[in-house]
N, CA, C and O atoms as a GROMACS GRO file, in nm:
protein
  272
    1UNK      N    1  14.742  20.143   2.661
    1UNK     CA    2  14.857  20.106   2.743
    1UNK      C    3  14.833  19.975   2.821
    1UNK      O    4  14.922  19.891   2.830
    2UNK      N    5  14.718  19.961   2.874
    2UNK     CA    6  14.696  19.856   2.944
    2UNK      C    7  14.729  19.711   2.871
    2UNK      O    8  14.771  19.611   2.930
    3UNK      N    9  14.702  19.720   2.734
    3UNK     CA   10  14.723  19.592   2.632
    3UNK      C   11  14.900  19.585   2.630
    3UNK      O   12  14.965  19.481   2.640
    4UNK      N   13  14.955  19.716   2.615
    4UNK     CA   14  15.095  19.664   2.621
    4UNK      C   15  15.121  19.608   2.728
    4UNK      O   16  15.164  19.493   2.722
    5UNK      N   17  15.107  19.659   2.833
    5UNK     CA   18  15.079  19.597   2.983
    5UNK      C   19  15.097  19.455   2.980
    5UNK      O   20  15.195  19.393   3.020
    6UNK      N   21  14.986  19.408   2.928
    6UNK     CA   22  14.905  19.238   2.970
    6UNK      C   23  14.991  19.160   2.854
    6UNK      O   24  14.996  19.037   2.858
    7UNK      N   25  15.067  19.241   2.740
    7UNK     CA   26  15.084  19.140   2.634
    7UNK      C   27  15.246  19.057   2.690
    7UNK      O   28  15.284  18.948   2.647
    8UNK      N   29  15.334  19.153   2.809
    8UNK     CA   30  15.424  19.078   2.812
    8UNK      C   31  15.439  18.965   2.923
    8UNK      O   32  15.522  18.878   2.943
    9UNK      N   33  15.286  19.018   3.003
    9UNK     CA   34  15.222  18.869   3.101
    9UNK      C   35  15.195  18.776   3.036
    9UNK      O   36  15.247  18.664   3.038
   10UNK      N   37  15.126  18.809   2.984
   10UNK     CA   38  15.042  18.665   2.905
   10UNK      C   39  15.103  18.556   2.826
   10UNK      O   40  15.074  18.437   2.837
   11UNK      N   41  15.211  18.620   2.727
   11UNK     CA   42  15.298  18.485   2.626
   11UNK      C   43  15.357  18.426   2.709
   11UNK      O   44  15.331  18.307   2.694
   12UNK      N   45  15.483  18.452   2.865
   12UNK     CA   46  15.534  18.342   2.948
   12UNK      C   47  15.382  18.233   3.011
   12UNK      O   48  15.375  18.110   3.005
   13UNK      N   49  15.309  18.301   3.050
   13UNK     CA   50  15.180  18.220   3.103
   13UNK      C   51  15.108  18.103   2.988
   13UNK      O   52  15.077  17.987   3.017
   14UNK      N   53  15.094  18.157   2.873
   14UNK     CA   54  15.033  18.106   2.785
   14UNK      C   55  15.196  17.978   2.726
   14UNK      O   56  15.169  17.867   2.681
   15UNK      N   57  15.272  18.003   2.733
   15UNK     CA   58  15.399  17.958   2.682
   15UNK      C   59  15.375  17.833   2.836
   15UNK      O   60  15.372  17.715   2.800
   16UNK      N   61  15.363  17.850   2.941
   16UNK     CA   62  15.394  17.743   3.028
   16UNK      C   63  15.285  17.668   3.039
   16UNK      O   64  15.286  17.559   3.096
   17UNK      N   65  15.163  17.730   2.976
   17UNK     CA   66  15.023  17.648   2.947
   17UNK      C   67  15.032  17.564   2.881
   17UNK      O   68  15.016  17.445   2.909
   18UNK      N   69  15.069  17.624   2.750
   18UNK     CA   70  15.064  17.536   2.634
   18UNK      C   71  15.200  17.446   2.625
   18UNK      O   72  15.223  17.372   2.529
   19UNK      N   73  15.276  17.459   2.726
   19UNK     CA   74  15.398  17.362   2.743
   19UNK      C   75  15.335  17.237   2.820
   19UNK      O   76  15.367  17.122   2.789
   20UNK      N   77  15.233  17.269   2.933
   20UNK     CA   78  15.203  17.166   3.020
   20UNK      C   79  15.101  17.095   2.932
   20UNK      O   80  15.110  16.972   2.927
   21UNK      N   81  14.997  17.162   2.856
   21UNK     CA   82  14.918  17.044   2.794
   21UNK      C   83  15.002  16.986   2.718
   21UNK      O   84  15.002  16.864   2.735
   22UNK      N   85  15.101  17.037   2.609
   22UNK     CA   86  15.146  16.962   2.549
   22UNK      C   87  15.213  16.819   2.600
   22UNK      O   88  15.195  16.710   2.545
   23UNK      N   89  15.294  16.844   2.715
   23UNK     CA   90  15.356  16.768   2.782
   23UNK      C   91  15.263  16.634   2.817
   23UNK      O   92  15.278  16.515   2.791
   24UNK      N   93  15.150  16.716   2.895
   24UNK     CA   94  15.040  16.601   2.895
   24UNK      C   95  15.016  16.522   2.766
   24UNK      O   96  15.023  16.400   2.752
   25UNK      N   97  14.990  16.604   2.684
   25UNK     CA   98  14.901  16.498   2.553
   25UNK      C   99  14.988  16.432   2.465
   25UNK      O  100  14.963  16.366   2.364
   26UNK      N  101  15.145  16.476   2.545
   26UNK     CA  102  15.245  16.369   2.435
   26UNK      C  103  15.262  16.248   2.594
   26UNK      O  104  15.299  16.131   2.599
   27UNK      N  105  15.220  16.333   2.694
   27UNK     CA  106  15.254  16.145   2.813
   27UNK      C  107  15.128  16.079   2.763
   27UNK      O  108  15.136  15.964   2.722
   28UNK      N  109  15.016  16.139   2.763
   28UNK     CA  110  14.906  16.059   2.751
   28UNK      C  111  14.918  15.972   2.631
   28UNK      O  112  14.927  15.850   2.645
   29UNK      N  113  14.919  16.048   2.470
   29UNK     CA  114  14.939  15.979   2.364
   29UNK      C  115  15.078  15.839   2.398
   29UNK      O  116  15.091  15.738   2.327
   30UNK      N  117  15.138  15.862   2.482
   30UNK     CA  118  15.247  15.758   2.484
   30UNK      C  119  15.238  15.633   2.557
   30UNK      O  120  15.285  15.521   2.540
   31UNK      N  121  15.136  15.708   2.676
   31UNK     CA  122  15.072  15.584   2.758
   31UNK      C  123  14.980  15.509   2.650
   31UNK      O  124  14.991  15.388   2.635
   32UNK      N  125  14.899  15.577   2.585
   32UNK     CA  126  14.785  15.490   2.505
   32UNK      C  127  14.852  15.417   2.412
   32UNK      O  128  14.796  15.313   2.378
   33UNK      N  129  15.014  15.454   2.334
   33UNK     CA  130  15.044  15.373   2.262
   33UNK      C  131  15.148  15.276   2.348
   33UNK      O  132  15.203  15.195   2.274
   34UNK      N  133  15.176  15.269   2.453
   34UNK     CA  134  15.226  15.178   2.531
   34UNK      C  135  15.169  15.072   2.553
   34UNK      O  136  15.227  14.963   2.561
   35UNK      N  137  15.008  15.097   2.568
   35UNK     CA  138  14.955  15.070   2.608
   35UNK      C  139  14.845  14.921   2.493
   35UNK      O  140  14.799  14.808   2.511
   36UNK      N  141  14.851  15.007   2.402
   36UNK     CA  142  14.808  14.942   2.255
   36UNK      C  143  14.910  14.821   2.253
   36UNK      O  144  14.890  14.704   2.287
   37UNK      N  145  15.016  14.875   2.207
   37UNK     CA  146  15.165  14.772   2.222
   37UNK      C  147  15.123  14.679   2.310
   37UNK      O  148  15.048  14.593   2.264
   38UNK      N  149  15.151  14.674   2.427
   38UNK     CA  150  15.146  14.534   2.525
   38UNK      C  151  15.027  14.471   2.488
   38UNK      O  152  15.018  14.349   2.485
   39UNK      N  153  14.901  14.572   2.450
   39UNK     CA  154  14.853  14.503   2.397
   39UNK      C  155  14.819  14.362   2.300
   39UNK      O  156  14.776  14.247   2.313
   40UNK      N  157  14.873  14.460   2.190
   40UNK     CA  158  14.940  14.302   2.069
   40UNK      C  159  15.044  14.313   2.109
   40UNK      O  160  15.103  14.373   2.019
   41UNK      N  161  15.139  14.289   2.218
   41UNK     CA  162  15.219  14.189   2.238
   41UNK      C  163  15.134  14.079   2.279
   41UNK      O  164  15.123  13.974   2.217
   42UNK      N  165  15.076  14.108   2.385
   42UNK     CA  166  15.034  14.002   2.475
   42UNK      C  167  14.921  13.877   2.387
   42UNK      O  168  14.911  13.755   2.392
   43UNK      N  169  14.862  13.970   2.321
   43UNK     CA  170  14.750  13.883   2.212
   43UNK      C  171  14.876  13.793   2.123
   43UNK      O  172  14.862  13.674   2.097
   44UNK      N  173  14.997  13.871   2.084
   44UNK     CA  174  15.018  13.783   1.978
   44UNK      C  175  15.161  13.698   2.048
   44UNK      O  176  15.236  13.642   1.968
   45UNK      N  177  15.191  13.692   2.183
   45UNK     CA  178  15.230  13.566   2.260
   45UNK      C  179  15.114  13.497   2.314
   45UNK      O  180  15.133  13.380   2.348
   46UNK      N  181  14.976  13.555   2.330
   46UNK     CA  182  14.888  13.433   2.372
   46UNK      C  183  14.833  13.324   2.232
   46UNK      O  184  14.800  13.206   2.237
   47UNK      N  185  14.840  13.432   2.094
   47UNK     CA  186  14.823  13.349   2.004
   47UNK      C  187  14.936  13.259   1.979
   47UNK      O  188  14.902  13.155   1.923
   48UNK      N  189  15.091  13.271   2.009
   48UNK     CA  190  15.169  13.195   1.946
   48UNK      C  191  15.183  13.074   2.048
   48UNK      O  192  15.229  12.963   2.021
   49UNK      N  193  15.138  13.111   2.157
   49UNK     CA  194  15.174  12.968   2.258
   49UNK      C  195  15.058  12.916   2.221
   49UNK      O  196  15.056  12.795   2.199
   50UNK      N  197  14.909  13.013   2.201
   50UNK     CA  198  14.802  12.871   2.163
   50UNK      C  199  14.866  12.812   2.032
   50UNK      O  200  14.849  12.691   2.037
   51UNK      N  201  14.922  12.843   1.933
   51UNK     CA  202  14.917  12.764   1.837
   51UNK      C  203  15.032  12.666   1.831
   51UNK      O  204  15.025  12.558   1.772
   52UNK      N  205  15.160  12.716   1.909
   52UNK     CA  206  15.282  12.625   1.991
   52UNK      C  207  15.197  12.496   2.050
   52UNK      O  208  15.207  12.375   2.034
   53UNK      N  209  15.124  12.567   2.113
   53UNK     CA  210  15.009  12.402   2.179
   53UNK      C  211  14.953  12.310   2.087
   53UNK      O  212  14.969  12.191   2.058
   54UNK      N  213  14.868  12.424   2.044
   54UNK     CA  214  14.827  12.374   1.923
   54UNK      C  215  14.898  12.262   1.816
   54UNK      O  216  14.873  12.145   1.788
   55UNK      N  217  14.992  12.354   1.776
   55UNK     CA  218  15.063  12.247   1.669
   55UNK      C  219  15.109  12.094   1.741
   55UNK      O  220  15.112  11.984   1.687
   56UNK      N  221  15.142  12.131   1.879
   56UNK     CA  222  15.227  11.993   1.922
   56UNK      C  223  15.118  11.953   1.994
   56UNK      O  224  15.160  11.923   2.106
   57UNK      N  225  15.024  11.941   1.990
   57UNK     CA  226  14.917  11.843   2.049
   57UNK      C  227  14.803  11.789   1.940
   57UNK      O  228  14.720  11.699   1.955
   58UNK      N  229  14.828  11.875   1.825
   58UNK     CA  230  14.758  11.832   1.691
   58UNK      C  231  14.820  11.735   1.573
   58UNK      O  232  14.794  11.636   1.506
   59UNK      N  233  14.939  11.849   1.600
   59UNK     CA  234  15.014  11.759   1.485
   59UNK      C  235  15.055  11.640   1.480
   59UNK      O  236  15.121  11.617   1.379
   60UNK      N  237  15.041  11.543   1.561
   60UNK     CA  238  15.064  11.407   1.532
   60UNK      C  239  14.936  11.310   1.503
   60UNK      O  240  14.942  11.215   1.425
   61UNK      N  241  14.868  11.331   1.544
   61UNK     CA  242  14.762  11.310   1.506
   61UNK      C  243  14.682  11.366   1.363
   61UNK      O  244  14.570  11.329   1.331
   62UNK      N  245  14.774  11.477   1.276
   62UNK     CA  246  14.738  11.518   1.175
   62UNK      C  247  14.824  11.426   1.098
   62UNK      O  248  14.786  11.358   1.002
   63UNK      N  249  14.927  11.430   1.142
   63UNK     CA  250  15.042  11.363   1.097
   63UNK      C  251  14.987  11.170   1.082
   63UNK      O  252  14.983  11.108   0.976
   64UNK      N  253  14.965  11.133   1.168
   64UNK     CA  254  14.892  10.975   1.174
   64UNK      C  255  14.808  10.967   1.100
   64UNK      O  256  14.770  10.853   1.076
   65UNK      N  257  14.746  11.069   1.036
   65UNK     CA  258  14.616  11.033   0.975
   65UNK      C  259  14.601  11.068   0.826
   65UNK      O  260  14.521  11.014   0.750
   66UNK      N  261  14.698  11.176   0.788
   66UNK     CA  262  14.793  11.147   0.639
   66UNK      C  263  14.881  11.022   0.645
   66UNK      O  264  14.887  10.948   0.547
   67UNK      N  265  14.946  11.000   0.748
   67UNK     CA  266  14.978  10.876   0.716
   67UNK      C  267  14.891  10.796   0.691
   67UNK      O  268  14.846  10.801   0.576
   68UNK      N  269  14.846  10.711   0.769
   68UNK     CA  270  14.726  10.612   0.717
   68UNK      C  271  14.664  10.640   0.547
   68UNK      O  272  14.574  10.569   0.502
   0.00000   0.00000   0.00000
């Protein structure tokens, strides 16, 4: 009797457990891919302005020197 007892405690408890980790490990997984993201964002606007620089402070001088 005691098991029938505990079995209709336990699934709401275990049900709001396994609701809160879940909850956690889908914020967490979302922060880390938020997080990844800005990542290569940020790498691939720091690569496009270096090469924005790049090109317009090279290219005429690449350019002058096929010419010649």
């Amino acid at each position: 009797m005691p098991s029938v007892n505990l079995t209709p405690v336990s699934p709401p408890e275990l049900g709001s457990i396994l609701l809160a980790l879940v909850s956690m490990s889908v914020a967490l997984s979302t922060l880390f891919v938020a997080g990844v993201a800005m990542m290569i964002v940020m790498l691939t606007v720091a690569a496009l302005v270096l090469a924005a620089t790049g090109v317009s402070s090279y290219d005429p001088g690449r350019r002058q020197s096929s010419a010649r």
